[in-house]
C-alpha positions in Angstrom: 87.3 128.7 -16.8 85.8 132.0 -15.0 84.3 134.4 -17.2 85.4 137.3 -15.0 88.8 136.6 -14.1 90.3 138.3 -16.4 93.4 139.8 -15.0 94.2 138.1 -12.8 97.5 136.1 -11.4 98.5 133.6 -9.4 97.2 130.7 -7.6 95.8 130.0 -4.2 94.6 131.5 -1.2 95.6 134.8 0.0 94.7 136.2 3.8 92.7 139.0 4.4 93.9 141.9 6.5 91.1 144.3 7.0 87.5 143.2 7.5 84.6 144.5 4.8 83.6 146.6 7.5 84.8 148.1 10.1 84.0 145.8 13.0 82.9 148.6 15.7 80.2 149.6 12.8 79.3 145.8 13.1 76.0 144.7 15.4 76.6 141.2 13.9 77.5 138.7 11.4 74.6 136.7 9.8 76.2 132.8 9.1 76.1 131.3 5.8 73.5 129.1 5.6 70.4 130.5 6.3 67.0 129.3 4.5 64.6 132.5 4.6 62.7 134.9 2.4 63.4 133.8 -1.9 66.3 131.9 -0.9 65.5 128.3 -1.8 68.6 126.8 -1.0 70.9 127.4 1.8 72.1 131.0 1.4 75.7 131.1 0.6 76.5 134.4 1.7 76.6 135.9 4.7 75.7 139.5 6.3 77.6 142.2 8.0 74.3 144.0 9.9 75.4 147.7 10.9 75.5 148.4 14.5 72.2 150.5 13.6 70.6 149.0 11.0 68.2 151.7 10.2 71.0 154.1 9.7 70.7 156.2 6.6 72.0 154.9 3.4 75.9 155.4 3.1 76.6 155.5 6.9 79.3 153.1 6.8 82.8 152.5 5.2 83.2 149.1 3.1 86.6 148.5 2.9 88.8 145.7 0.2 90.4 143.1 2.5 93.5 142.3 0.7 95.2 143.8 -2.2 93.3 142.3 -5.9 91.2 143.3 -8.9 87.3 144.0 -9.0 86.3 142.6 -12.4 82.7 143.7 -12.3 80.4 146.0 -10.9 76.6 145.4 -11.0 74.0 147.6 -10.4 70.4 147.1 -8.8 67.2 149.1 -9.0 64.8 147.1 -8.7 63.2 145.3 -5.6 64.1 141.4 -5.5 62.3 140.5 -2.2 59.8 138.1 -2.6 57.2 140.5 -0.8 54.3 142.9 -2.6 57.1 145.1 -4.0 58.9 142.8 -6.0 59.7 144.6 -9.3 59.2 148.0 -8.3 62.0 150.7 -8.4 64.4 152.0 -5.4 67.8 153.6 -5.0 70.8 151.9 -6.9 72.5 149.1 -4.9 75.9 147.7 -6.1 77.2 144.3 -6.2 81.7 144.1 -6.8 83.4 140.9 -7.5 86.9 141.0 -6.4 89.8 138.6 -7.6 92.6 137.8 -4.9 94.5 135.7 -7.5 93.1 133.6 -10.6 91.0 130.8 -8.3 90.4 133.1 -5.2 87.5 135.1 -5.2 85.3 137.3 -3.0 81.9 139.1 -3.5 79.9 142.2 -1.6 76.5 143.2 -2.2 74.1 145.8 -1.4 76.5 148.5 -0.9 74.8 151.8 -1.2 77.2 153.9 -3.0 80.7 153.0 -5.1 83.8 155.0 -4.0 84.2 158.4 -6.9 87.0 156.2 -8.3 84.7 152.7 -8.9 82.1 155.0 -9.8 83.6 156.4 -12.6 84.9 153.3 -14.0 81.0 151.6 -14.0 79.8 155.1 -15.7 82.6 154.5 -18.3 82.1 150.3 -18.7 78.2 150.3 -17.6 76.2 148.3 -20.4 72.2 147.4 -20.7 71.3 145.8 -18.0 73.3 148.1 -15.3 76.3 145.7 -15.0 80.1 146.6 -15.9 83.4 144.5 -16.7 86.2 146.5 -15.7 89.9 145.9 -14.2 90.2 148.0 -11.3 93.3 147.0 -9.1 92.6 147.7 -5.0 94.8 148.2 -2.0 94.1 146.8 1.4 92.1 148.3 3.3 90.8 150.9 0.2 87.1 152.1 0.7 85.8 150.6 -1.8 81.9 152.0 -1.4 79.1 152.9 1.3 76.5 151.0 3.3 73.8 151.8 5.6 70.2 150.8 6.9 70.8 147.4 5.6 73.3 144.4 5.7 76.2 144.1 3.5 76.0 140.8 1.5 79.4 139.1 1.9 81.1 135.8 0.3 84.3 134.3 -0.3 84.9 131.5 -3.2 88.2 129.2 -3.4 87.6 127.4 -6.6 90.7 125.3 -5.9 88.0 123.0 -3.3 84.7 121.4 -4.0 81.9 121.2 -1.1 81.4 117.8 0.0 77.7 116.6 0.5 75.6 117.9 -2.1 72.7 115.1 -2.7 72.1 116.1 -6.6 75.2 118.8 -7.7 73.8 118.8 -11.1 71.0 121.7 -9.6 73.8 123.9 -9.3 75.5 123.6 -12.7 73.7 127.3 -12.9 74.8 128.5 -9.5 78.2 126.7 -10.2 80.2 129.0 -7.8 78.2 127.8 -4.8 80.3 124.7 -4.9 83.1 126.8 -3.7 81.9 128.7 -1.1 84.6 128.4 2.0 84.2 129.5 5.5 86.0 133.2 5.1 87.4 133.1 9.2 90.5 131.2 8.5 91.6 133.6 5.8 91.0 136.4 8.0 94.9 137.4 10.4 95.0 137.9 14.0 92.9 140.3 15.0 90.7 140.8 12.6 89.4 136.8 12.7 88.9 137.0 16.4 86.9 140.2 16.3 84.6 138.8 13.2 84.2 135.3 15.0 83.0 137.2 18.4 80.4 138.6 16.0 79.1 135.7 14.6 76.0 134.2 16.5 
C-alpha cells in the first residue's frame, strides 16, 4: 500500500521514548493545525522552535524516538515560502521518513545537517531531484541530524485510523497521508509526554 515502506515489520503502534529534540533545547511546540503562510489547509505537522531560534544552523541535536527504519531522505535547496524569494537557492535542508513498523510512521523536516552515517547513505542513494530511498535501521535515542535558527517540522502517521470530519476527502487523495495524522502525546512514555505537553501552547 505505501511506497516507502519497504522494510518494514509488524503492525501497530509503538511508543516513543526520547523526544525529536531535546526538550531543554525546546522554547516551544507549534500545534498541528495551524492555517498560515502557503499552507492552505490545516497544517498537519507541527514545530519544535529552538529555545533560541536565531541560533546558527546545526545548534541542536535531533534525535530518533523509538527504534525503526528511515526509508527516505530528501533534500531541499530551494526556498518554498510564499514570500519574494520563492525559488531562489539556500543551504540544504533535509526531510527523513521513519518507519516504526509497517502502518506506523513518523516524519522530520528542516533539519540542517544529516548525522556522517545518514549522510553517506543519501550521497550513495541520492537521485535527480535530491531525494534518496534507503533502508537505514535507527536506535532510540540515535542523533539522527542537526537543527538550528529554525523549527524542526514534526509529524506522526498511524495508517491503521482514518480522521473523522473531513467535508470532501476526495481533495486529499494527493495528500493521502493527511488522513492519518494522530495526536503524537499519547505515544510519547512518562516523562517525556509530560515535558512535550508543558510545551505545547
Amino acid at each position: 500500500e505505501h511506497v516507502d515502506n519497504q522494510g518494514c515489520g509488524g503492525s501497530g503502534p509503538v511508543m516513543f521514548g526520547t523526544s525529536p529534540m531535546d526538550p531543554k533545547d525546546v522554547g516551544m511546540i507549534l500545534p498541528y493545525g495551524g492555517m498560515v503562510g502557503a499552507h492552505v489547509t490545516p497544517i498537519d505537522h507541527m514545530y519544535f522552535s529552538p529555545i533560541v531560534f536565531h541560533s546558527p544552523r546545526d545548534t541542536y541535536e535531533v534525535r530518533a524516538m523509538a527504534d525503526g527504519l528511515i526509508t527516505a531522505i530528501s533534500e531541499r535547496r530551494q526556498n518554498v515560502t510564499d514570500g519574494t524569494d520563492n525559488g531562489s537557492s539556500k543551504l540544504a535542508e533535509y526531510q527523513l521518513k521513519f518507519w516504526y513498523t509497517c502502518d506506523f510512521a513518523s516524519y522530520y523536516d528542516l533539519i540542517t545537517s544529516l548525522s556522517p552515517r545518514l549522510q553517506a547513505e543519501f550521497e550513495a542513494h541520492k537521485r535527480s531531484g535530491g531525494w534518496a530511498m534507503v533502508q537505514v535501521t535507527v536506535k532510540e535515542g540515535e542523533v539522527v541530524g542537526r537543527i538550528g535558527g529554525q523549527t524542526l517540522d514534526f509529524a506522526v502517521y498511524d495508517y491503521t485510523k482514518i480522521l473523522p470530519g473531513f467535508i470532501v476527502p476526495e481533495h486529499y487523495l494527493g495528500e493521502s497521508w493527511k488522513a492519518h495524522v494522530v495526536n503524537p502525546f499519547p505515544y510519547f512514555k512518562e516523562p517525556v509526554r509530560t515535558q512535550l505537553l508543558a510545551l505545547n501552547p
